[in-house]
C-alpha positions as CSV (number, residue, x, y, z in Angstrom):
1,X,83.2,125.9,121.0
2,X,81.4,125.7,117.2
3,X,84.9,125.2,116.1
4,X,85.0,122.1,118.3
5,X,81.3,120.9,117.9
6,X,81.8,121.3,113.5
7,X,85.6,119.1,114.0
8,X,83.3,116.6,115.7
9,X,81.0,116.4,113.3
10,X,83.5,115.7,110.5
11,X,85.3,113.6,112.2
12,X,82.1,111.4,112.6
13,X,81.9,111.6,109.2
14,X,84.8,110.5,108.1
15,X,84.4,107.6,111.1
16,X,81.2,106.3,109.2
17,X,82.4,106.3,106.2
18,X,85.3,104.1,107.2
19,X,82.5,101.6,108.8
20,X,80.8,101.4,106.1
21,X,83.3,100.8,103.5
22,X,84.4,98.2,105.8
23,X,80.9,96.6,106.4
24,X,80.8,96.4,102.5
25,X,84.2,94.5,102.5
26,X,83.4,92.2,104.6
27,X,79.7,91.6,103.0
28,X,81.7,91.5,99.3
29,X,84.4,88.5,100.9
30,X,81.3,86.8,102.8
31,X,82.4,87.2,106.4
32,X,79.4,89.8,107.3
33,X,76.8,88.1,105.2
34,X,76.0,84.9,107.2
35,X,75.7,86.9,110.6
36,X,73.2,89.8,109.2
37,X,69.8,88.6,109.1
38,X,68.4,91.3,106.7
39,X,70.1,89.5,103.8
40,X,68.3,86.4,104.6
């Protein structure tokens, strides 16, 4: 089962890292930056 819970965890991991290289694409070709209102 730690096998299972550590796969999870890298898995998450690798998920956010995907998210937030994408957020950063979005933000760099101004799609994200308009809707965020911490940038304001």
């Amino acid at each position: 089962m730690e096998a299972l819970g550590i796969m999870g965890f890298i898995f998450g991991l690798a998920a956010l890292g995907k998210v937030l290289k994408m957020e950063k694409e979005l933000k760099d070709k101004g799609v994200l930056g308009r809707m965020t209102k911490k940038d304001n």
